[in-house]
C-alpha positions as CSV (number, residue, x, y, z in Angstrom):
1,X,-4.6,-11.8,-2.4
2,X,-5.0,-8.7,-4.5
3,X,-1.3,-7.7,-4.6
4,X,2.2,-8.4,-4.6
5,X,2.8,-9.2,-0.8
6,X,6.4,-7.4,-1.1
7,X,4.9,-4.4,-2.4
8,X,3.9,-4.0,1.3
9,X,7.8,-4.7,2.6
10,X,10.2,-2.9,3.0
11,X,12.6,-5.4,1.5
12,X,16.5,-5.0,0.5
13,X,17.7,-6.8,-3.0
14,X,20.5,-8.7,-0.4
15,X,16.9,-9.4,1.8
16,X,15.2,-10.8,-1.2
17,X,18.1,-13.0,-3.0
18,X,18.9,-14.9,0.6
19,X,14.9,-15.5,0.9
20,X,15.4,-16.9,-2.6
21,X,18.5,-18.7,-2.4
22,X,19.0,-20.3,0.7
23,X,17.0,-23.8,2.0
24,X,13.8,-22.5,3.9
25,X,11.9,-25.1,4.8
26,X,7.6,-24.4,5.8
27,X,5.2,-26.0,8.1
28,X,1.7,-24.9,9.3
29,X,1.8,-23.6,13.0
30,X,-1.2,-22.2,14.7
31,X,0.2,-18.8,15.0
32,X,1.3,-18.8,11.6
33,X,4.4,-20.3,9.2
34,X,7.1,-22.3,11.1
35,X,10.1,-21.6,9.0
36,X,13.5,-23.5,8.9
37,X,16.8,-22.3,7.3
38,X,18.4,-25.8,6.5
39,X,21.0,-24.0,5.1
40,X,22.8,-24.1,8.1
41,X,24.8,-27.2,10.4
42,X,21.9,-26.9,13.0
43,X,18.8,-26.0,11.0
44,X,17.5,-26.6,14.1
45,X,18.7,-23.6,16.1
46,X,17.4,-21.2,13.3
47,X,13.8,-21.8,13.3
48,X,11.6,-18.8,13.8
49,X,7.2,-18.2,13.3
50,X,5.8,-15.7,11.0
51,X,3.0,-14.2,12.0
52,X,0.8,-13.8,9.1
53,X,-2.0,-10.8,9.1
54,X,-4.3,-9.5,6.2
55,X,-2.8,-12.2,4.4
56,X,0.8,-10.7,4.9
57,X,3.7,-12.2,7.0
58,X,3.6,-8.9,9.5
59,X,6.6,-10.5,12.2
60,X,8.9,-12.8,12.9
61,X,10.6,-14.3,16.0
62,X,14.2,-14.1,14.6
63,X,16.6,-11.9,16.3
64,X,16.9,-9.8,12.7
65,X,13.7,-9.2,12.5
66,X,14.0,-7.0,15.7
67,X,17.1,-5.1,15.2
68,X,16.8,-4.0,11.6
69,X,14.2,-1.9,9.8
70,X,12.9,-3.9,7.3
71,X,11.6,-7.5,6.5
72,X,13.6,-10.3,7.5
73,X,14.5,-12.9,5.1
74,X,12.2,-15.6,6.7
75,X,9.0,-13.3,6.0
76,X,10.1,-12.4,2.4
77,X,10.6,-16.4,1.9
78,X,7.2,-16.8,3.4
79,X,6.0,-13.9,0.8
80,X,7.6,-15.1,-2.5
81,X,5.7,-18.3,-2.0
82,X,2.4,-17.2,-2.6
83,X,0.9,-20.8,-2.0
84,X,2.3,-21.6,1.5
85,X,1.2,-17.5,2.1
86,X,-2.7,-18.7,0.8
87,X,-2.6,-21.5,2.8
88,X,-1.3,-19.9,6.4
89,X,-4.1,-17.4,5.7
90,X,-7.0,-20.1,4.7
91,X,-5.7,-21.8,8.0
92,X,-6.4,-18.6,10.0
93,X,-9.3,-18.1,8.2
94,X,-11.4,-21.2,9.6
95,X,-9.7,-21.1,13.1
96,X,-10.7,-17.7,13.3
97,X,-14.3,-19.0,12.6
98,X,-14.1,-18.2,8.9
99,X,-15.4,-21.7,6.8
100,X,-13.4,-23.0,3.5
101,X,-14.7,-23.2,0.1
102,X,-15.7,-26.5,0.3
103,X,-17.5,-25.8,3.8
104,X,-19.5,-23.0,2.3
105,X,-20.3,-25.0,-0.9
106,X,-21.9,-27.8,1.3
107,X,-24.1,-25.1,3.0
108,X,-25.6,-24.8,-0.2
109,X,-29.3,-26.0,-1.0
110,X,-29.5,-28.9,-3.0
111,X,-30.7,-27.3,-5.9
112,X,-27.9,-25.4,-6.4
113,X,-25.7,-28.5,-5.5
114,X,-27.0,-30.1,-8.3
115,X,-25.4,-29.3,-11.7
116,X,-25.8,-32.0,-14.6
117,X,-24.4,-29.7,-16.9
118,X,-21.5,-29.0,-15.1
119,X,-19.0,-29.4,-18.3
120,X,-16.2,-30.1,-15.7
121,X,-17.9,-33.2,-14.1
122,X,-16.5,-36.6,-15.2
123,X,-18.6,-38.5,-12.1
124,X,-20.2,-41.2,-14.7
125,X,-16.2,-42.0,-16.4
126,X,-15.2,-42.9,-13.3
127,X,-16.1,-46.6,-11.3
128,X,-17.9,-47.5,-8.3
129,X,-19.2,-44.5,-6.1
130,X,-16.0,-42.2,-6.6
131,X,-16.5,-38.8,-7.3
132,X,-14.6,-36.6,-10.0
133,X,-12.1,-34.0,-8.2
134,X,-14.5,-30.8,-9.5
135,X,-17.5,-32.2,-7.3
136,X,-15.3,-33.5,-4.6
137,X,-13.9,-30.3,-4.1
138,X,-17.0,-27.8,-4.2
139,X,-18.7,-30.3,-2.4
140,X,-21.2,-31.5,-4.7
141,X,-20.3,-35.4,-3.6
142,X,-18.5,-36.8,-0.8
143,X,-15.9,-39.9,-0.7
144,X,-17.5,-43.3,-0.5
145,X,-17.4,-44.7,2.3
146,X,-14.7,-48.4,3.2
């Protein structure tokens, strides 16, 4: 992300301190960022998707969203938390065809997967086959297999 996503809301200070404050709870949806206000007796009944877009939450299916002008405080929640923002976007990115980092790093020859100098590799501390969490993740080495 190259900036602030609430540089690109239009956001009140009363918006932004209830996105803060009260108990929003995240999970991955297809469409986008499920979010939960368990701040509430029924958390239930105020659940509501983001839809995330250029890596910004663009909508929301609460009635709030609709009415007023500016961002709801379900899309600001989903801003200020850059990670679960990152993550929604990643999501889209490889449903939308898109491959992760790690994909892309196994396309790679094997030459290039190859690094013995790598300074972050710690492969040869560790016991058995297990691989050390820098070549795990860019795909250098895989899991062993049970």
């Amino acid at each position: 992300m190259s900036t602030n996503p609430l540089e690109e809301l239009d956001v009140t200070n009363r918006i932004l301190k209830r996105a803060q404050y009260e108990a929003m709870e995240f999970a991955l949806a297809p469409d986008g960022v499920q979010v939960r206000n368990g701040s509430y007796a029924n958390p239930g009944e105020h659940e509501y998707l983001i839809e995330i877009k250029d890596e910004l939450p663009t909508s929301c299916t609460c009635p709030a969203d609709e009415k007023y002008s500016g961002a709801c405080k379900h899309r600001v929640a989903v801003a200020i938390r850059r990670p679960i923002l990152k993550v929604a976007t990643q999501q889209q990115l490889i449903a939308d065809g898109g491959v992760s980092r790690r994909q892309a790093v196994k396309g790679r020859s094997e030459s290039e997967e190859e690094s013995p100098d790598n300074p972050d590799c710690d492969c040869d501390e560790l016991s058995g086959d297990f691989p050390c969490w820098d070549c795990y993740y860019n795909g250098r080495r895989d899991l062993p297999d049970e």
